[in-house]
C-alpha atoms as an extended CHARMM CRD file, in Angstrom:
* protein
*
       246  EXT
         1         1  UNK       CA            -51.4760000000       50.1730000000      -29.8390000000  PROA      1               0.0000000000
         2         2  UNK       CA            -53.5790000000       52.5150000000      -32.4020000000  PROA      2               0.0000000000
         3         3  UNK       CA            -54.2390000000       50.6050000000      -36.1390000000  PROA      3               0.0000000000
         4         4  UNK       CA            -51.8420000000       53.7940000000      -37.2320000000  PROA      4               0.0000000000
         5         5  UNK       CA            -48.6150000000       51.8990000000      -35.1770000000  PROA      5               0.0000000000
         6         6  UNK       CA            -49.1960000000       48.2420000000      -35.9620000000  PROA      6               0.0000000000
         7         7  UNK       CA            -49.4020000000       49.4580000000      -39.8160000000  PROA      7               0.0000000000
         8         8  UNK       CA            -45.7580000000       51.2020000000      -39.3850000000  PROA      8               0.0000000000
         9         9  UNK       CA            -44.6580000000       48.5590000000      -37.5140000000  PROA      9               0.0000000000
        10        10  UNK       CA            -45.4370000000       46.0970000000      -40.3980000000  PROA      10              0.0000000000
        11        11  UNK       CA            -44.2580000000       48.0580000000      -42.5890000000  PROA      11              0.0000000000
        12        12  UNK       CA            -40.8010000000       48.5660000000      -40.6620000000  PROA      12              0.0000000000
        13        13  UNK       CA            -40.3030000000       44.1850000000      -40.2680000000  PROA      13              0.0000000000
        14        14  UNK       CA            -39.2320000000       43.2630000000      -43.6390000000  PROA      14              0.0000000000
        15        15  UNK       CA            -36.2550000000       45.6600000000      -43.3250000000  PROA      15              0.0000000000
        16        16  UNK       CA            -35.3600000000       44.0420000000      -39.9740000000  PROA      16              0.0000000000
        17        17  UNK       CA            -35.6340000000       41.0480000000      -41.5280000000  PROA      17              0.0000000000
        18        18  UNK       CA            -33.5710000000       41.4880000000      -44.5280000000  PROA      18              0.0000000000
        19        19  UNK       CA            -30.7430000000       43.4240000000      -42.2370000000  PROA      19              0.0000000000
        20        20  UNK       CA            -30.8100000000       40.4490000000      -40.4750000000  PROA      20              0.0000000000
        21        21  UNK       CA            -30.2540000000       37.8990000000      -42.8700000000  PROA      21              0.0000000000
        22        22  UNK       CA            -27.8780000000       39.5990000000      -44.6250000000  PROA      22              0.0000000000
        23        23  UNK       CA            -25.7210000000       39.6420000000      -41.3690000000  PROA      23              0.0000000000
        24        24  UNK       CA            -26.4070000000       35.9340000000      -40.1270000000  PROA      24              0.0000000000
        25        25  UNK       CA            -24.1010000000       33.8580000000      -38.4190000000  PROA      25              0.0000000000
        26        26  UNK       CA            -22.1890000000       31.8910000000      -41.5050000000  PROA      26              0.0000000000
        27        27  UNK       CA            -23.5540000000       34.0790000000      -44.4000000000  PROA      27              0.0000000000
        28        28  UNK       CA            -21.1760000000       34.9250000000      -47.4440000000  PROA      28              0.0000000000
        29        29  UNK       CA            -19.3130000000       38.5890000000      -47.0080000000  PROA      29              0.0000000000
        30        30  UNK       CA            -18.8850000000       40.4490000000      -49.7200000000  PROA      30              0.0000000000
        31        31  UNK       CA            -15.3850000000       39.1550000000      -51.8320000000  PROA      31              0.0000000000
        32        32  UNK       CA            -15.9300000000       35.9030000000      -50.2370000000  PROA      32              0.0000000000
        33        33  UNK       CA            -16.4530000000       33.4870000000      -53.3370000000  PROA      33              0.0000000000
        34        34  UNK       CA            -13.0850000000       30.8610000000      -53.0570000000  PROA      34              0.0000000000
        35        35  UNK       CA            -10.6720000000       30.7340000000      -55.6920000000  PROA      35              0.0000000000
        36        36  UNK       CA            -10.9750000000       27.5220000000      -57.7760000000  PROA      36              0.0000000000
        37        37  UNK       CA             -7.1950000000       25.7170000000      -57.3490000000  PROA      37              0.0000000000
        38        38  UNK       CA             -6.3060000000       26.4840000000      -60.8800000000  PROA      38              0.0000000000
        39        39  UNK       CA             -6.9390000000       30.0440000000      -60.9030000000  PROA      39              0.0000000000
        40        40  UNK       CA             -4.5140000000       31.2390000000      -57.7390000000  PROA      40              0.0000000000
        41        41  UNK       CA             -2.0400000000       32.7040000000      -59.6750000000  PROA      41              0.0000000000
        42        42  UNK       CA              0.4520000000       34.6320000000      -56.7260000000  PROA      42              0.0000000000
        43        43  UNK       CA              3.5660000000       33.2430000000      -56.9110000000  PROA      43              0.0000000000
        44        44  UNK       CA              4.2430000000       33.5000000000      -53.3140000000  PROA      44              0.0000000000
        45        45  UNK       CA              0.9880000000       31.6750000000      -52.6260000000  PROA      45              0.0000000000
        46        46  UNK       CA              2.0290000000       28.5200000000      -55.0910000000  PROA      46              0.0000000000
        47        47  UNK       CA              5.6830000000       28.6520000000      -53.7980000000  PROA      47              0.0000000000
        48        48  UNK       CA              4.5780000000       28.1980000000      -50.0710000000  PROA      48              0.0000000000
        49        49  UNK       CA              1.7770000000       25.9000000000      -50.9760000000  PROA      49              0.0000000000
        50        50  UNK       CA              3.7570000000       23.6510000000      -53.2100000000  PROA      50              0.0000000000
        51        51  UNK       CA              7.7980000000       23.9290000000      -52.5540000000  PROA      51              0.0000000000
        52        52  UNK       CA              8.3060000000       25.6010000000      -49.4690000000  PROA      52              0.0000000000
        53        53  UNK       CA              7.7450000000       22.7050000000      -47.7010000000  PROA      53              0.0000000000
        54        54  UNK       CA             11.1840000000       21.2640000000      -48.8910000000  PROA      54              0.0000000000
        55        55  UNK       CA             13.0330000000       24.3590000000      -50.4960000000  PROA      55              0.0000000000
        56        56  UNK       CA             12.2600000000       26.1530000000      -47.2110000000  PROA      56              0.0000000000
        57        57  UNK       CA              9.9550000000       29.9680000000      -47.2020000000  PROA      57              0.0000000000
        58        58  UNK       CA             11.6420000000       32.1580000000      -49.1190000000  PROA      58              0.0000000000
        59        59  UNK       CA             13.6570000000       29.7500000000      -51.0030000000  PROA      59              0.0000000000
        60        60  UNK       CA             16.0190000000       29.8020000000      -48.2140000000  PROA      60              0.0000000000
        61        61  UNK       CA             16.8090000000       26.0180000000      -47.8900000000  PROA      61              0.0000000000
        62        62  UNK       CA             15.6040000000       23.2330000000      -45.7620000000  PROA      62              0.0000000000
        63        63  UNK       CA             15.1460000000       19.5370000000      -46.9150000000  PROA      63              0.0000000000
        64        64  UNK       CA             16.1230000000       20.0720000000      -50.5330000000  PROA      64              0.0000000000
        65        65  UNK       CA             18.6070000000       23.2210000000      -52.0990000000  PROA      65              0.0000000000
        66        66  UNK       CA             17.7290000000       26.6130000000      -51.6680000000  PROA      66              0.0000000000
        67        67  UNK       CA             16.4310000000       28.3030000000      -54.4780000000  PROA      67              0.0000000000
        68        68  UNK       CA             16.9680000000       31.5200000000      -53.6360000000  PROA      68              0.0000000000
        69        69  UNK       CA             21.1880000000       30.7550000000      -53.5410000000  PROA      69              0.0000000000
        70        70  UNK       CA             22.5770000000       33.2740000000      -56.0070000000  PROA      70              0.0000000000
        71        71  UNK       CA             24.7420000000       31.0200000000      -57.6640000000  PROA      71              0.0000000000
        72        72  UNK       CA             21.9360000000       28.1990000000      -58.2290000000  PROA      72              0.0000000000
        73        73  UNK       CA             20.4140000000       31.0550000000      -59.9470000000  PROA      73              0.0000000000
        74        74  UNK       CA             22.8550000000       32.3780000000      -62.2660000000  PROA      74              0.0000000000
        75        75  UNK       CA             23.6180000000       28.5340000000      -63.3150000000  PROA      75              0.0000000000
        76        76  UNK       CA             19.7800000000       26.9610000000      -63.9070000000  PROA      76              0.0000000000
        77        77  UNK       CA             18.1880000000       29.0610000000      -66.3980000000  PROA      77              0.0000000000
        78        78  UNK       CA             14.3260000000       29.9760000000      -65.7370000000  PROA      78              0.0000000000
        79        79  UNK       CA             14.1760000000       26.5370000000      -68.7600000000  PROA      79              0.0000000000
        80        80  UNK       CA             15.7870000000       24.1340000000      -66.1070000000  PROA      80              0.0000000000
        81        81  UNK       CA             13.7320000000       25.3810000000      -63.2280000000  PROA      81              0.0000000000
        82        82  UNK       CA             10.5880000000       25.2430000000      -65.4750000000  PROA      82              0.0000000000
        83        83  UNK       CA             11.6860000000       21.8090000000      -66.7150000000  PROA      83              0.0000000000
        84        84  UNK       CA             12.5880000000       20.4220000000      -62.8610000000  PROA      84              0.0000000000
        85        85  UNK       CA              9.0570000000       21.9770000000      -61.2570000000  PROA      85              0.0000000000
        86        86  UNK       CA              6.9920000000       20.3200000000      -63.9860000000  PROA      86              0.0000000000
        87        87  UNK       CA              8.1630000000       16.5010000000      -64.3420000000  PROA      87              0.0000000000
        88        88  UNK       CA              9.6750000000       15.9980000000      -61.0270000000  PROA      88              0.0000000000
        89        89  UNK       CA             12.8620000000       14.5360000000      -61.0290000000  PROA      89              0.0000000000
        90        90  UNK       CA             12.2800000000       10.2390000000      -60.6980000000  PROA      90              0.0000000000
        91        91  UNK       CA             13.7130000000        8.1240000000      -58.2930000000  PROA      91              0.0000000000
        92        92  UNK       CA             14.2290000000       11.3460000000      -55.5280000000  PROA      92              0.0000000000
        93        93  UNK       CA             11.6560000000       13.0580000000      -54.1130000000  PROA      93              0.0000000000
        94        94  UNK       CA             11.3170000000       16.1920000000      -55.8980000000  PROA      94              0.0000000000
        95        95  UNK       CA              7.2630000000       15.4530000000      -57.7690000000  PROA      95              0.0000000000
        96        96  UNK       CA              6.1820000000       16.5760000000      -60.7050000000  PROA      96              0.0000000000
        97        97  UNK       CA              3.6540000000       19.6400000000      -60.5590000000  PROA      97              0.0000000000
        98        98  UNK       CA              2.1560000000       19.9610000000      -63.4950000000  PROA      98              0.0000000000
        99        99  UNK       CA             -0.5800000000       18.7880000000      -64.9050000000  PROA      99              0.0000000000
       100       100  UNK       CA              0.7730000000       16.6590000000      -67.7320000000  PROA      100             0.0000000000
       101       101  UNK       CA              2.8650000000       15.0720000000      -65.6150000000  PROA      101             0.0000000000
       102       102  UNK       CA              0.1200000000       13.8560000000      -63.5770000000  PROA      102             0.0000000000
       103       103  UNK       CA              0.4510000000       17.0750000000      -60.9190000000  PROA      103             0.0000000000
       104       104  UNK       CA             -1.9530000000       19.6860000000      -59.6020000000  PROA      104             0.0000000000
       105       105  UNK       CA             -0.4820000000       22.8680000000      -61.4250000000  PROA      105             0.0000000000
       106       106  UNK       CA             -1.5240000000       24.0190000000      -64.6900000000  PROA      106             0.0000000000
       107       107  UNK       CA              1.3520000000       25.6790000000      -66.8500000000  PROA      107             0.0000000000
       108       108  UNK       CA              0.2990000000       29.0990000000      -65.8570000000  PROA      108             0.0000000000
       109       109  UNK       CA              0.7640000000       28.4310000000      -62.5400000000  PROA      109             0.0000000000
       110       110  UNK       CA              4.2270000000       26.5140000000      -63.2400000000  PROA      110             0.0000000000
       111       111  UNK       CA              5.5260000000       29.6250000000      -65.1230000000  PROA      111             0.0000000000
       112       112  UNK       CA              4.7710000000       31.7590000000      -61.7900000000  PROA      112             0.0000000000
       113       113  UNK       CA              6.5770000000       29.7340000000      -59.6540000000  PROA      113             0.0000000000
       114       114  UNK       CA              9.5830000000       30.3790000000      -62.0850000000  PROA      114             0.0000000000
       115       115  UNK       CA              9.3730000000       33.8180000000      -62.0840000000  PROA      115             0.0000000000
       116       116  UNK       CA              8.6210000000       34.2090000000      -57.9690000000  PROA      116             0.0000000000
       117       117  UNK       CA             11.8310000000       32.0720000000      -58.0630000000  PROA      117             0.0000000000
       118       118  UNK       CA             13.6500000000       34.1210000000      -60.7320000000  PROA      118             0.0000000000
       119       119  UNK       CA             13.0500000000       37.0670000000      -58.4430000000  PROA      119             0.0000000000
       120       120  UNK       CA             15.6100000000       36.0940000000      -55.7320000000  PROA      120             0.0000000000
       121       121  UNK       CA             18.5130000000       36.3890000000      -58.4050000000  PROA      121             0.0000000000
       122       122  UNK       CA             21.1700000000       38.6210000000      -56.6970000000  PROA      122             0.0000000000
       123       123  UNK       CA             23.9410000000       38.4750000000      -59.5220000000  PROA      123             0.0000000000
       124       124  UNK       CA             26.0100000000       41.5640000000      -57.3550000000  PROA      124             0.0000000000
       125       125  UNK       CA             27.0890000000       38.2580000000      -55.2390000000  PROA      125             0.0000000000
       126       126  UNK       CA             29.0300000000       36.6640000000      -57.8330000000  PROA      126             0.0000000000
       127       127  UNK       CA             31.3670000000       39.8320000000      -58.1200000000  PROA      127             0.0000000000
       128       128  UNK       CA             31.8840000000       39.2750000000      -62.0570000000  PROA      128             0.0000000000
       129       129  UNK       CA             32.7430000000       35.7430000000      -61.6550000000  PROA      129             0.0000000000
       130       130  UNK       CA             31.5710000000       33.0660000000      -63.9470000000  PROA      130             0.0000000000
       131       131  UNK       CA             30.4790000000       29.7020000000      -62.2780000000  PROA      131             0.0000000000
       132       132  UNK       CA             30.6580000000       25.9070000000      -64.0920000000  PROA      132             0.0000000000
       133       133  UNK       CA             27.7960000000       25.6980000000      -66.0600000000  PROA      133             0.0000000000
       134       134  UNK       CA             24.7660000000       24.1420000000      -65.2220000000  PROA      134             0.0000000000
       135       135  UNK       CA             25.3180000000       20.8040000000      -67.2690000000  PROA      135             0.0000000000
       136       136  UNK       CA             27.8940000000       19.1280000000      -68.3340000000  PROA      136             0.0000000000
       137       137  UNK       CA             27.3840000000       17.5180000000      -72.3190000000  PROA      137             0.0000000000
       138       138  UNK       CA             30.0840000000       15.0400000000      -71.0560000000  PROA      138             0.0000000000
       139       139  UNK       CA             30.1830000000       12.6540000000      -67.9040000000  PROA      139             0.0000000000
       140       140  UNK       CA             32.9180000000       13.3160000000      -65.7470000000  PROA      140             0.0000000000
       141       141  UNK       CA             36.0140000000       10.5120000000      -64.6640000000  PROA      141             0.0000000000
       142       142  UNK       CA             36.0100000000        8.8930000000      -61.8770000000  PROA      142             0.0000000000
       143       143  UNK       CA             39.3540000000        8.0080000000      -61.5200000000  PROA      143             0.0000000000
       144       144  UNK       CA             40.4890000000       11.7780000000      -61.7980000000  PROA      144             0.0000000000
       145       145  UNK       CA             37.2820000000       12.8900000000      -59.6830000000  PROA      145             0.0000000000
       146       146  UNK       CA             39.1790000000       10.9120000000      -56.6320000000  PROA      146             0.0000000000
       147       147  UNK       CA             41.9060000000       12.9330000000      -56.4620000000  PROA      147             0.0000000000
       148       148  UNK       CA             39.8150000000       16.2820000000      -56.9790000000  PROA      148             0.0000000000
       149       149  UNK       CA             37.3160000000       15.2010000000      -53.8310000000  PROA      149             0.0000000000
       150       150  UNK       CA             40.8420000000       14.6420000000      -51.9320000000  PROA      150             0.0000000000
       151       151  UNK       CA             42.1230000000       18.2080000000      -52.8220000000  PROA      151             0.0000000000
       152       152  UNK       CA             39.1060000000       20.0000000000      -52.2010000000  PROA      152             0.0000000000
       153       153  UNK       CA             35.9240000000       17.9700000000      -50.0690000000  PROA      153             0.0000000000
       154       154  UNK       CA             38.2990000000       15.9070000000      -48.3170000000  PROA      154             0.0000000000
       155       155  UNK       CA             38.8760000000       18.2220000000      -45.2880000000  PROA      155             0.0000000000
       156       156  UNK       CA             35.4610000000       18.6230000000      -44.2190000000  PROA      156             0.0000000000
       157       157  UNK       CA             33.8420000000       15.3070000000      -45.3120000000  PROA      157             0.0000000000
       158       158  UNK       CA             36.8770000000       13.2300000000      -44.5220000000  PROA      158             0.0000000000
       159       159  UNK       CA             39.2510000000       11.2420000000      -46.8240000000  PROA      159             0.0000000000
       160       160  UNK       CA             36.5500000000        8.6950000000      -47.7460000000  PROA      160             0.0000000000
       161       161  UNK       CA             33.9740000000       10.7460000000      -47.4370000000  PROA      161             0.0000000000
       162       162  UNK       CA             32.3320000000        9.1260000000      -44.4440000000  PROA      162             0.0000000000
       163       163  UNK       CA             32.1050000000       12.7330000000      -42.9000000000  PROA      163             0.0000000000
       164       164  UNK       CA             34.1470000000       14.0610000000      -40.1340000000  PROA      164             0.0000000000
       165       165  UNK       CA             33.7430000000       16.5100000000      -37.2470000000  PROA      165             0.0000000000
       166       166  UNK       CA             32.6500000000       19.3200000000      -39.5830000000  PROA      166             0.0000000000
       167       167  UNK       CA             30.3000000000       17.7350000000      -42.2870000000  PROA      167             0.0000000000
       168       168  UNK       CA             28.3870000000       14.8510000000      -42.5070000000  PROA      168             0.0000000000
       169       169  UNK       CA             29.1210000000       11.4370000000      -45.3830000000  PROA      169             0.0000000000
       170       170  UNK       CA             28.7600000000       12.2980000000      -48.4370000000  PROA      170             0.0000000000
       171       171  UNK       CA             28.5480000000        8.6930000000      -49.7850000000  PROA      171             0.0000000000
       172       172  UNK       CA             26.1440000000        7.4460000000      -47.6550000000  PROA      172             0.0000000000
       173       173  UNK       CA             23.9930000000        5.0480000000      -49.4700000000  PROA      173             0.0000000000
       174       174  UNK       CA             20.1100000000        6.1180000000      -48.3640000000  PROA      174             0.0000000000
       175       175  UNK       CA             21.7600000000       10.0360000000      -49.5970000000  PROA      175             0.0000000000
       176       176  UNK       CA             23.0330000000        9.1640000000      -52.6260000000  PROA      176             0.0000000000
       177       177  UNK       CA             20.1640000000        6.9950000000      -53.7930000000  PROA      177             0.0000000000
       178       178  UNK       CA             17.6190000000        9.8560000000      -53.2080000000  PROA      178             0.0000000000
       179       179  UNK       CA             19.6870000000       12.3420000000      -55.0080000000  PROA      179             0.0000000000
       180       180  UNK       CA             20.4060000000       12.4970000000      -58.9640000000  PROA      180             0.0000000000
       181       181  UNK       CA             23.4010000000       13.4030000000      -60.4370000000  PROA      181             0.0000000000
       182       182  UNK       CA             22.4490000000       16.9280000000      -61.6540000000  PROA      182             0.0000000000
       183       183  UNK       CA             21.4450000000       17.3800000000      -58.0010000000  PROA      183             0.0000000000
       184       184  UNK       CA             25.0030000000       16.9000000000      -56.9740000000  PROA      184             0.0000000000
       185       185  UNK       CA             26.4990000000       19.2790000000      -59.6210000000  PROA      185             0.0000000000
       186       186  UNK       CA             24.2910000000       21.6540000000      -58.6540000000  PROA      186             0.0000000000
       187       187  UNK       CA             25.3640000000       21.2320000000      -54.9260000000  PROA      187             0.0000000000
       188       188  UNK       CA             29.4500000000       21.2520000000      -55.7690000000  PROA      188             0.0000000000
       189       189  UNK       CA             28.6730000000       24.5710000000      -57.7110000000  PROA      189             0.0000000000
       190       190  UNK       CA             26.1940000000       26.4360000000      -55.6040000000  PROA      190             0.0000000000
       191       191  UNK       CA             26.8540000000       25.2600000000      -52.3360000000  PROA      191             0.0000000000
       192       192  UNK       CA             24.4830000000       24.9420000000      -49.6660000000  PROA      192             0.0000000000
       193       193  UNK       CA             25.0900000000       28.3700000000      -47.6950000000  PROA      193             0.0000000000
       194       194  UNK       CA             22.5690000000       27.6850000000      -45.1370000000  PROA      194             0.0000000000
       195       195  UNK       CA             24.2740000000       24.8420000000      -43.8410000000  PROA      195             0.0000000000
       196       196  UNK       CA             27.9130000000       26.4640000000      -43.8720000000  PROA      196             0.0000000000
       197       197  UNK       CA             28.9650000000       24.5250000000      -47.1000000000  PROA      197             0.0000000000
       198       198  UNK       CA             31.0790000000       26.7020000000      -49.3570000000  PROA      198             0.0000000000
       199       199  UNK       CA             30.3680000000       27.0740000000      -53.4060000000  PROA      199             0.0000000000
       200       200  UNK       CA             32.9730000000       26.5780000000      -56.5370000000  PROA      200             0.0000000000
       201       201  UNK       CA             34.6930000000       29.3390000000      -55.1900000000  PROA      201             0.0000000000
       202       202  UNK       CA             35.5540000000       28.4080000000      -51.5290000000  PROA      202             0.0000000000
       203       203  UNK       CA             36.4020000000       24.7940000000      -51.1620000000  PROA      203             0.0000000000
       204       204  UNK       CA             40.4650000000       25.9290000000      -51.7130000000  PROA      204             0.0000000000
       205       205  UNK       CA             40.8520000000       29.7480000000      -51.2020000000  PROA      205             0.0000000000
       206       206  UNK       CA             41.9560000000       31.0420000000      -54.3140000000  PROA      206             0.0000000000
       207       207  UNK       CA             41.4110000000       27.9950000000      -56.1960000000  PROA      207             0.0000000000
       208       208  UNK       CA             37.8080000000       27.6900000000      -57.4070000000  PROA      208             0.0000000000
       209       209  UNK       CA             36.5060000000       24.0860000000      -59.0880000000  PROA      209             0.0000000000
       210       210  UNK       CA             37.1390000000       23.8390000000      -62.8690000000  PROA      210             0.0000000000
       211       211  UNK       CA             34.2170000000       22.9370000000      -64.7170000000  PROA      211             0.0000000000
       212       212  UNK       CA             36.0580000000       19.6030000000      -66.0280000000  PROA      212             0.0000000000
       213       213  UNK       CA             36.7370000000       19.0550000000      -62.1010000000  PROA      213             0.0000000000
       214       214  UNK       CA             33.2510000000       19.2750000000      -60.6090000000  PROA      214             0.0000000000
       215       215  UNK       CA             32.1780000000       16.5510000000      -63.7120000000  PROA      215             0.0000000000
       216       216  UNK       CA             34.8270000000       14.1020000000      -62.6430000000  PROA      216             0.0000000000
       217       217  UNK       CA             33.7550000000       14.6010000000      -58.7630000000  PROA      217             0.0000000000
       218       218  UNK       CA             30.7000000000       14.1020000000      -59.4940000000  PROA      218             0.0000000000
       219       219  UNK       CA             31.1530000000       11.2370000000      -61.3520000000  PROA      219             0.0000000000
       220       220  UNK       CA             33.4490000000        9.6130000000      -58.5850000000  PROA      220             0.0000000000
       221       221  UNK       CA             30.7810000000       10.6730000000      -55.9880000000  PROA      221             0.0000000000
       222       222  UNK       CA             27.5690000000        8.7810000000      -58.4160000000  PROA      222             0.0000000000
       223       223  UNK       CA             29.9340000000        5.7990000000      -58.4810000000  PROA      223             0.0000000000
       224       224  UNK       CA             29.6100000000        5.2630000000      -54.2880000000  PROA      224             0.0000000000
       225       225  UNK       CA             25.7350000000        5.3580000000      -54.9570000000  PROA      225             0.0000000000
       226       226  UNK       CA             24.6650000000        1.4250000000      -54.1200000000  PROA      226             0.0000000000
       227       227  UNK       CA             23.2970000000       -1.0920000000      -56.5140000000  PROA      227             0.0000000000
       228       228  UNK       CA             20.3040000000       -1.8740000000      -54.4170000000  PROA      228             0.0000000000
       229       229  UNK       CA             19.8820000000        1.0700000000      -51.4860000000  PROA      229             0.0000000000
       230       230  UNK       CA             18.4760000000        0.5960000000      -48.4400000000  PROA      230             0.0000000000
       231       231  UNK       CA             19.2000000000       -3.4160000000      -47.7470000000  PROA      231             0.0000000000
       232       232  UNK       CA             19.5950000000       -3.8030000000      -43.9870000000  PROA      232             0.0000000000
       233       233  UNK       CA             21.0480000000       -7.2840000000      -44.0540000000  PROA      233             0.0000000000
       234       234  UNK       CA             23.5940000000       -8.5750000000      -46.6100000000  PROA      234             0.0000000000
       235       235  UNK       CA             22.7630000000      -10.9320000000      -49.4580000000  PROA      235             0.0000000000
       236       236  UNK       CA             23.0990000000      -14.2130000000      -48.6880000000  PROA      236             0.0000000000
       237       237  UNK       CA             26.0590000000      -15.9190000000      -50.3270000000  PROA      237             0.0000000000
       238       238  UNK       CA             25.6300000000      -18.0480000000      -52.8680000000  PROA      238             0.0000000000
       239       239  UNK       CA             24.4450000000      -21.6170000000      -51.6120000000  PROA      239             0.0000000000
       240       240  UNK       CA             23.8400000000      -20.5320000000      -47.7180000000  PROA      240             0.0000000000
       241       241  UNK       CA             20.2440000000      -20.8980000000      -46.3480000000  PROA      241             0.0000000000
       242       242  UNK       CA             18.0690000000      -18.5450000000      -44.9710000000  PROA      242             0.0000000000
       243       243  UNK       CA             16.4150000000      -19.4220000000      -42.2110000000  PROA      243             0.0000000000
       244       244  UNK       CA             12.9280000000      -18.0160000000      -41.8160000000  PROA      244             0.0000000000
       245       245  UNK       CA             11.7850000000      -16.9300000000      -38.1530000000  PROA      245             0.0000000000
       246       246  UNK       CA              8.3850000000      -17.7530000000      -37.8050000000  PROA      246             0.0000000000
């Protein structure tokens, strides 16, 4: 090899060099820098990391209401949603998100959620009809709730609500202890369309749920929810001994 070639050739190696760095096994691509947590803004991406898991993808239902359900969303304004996704609701398992609350989710990120939710609204399927509100500034009666879960729940969860052949108990202890009151408003007014169970409208054909009547069934249904959920063995009379099994 002349001096002429091994002087190209030098001059020629830090190119290869660099091209092959720059295309190493494991090196950074251009675009590649992560996201810090905080910053991911996409609403679909926060949904599915953070409440698909229970509200199912596309807010279409699984372990916990669906939040795409038209009537959910003309009854729990994007305030209610906001309010819900940030503190959690205690003693179920719906967490709090956001970061004051002692969550991941910074309020940025919380209002994105709300408006990825907000997007499923579909107010065409209410056909001009106006559904119990959201709240009720009152609590409902018992007594009178009775008679409403007999004239309207009682043929698919049974007279005593232990469930029947086409719905499961509705006063089932471990059920009602995870689940708060608004929760079960929200379910006698919405419905839970994925699983066949019919809204306000569709419990009596042509006799939809006053607002007055889903507060006093809701009220009769919170007043099955046990003292102290969860015991698996009665509570020893007063006096009796317990014997201790080593």
């Amino acid at each position: 090899m002349n001096r002429r070639s091994i002087v190209a050739g030098l001059g020629v190696l830090p190119i290869l060099i660099s091209t092959a760095c720059s295309h190493a096994p494991g090196q950074p691509g251009p675009h590649s820098e992560a996201i810090a947590p905080d910053q991911i803004m996409d609403s679909r991406v926060l949904y599915a990391e953070n409440c698909a898991g229970c509200h199912g993808r596309g807010g279409k239902g699984g372990a916990a209401i669906s939040l795409s359900n038209p009537v959910f969303l003309a009854i729990a304004d994007d305030a209610a949603i906001r309010r819900t996704a940030a503190n959690g609701v205690p003693g179920t398992p719906m967490p709090a998100f956001a970061q004051s609350a002692g969550g991941m989710l910074t309020d940025a990120q919380i209002d994105a959620i709300v408006r990825g939710i907000r997007s499923w609204a579909n107010p065409a399927a209410l056909r001009s009809e106006i559904p119990p509100p959201y709240t009720s500034p009152t609590a409902g009666d018992p007594h009178h709730g009775a008679e409403v879960y007999e004239t309207f729940c009682s043929s698919c969860h049974g007279p005593d609500g232990r469930g029947s052949s086409k719905a499961n108990s509705i006063v089932n202890g471990s059920y009602l202890a995870l689940t708060s009151n608004q929760n079960l408003r929200t379910v006698v007014i919405a419905g839970l369309p994925e699983l066949g169970a019919p809204d306000w409208r569709g419990d009596v054909p042509g006799r939809p749920l006053s607002a007055s009547e889903v507060s006093d069934v809701v009220a009769w249904l919170a007043a099955q929810r046990p003292q102290f959920p969860g015991r698996p063995f009665p509570k020893p009379s007063e006096g009796s001994a317990t014997r201790l099994i080593p």
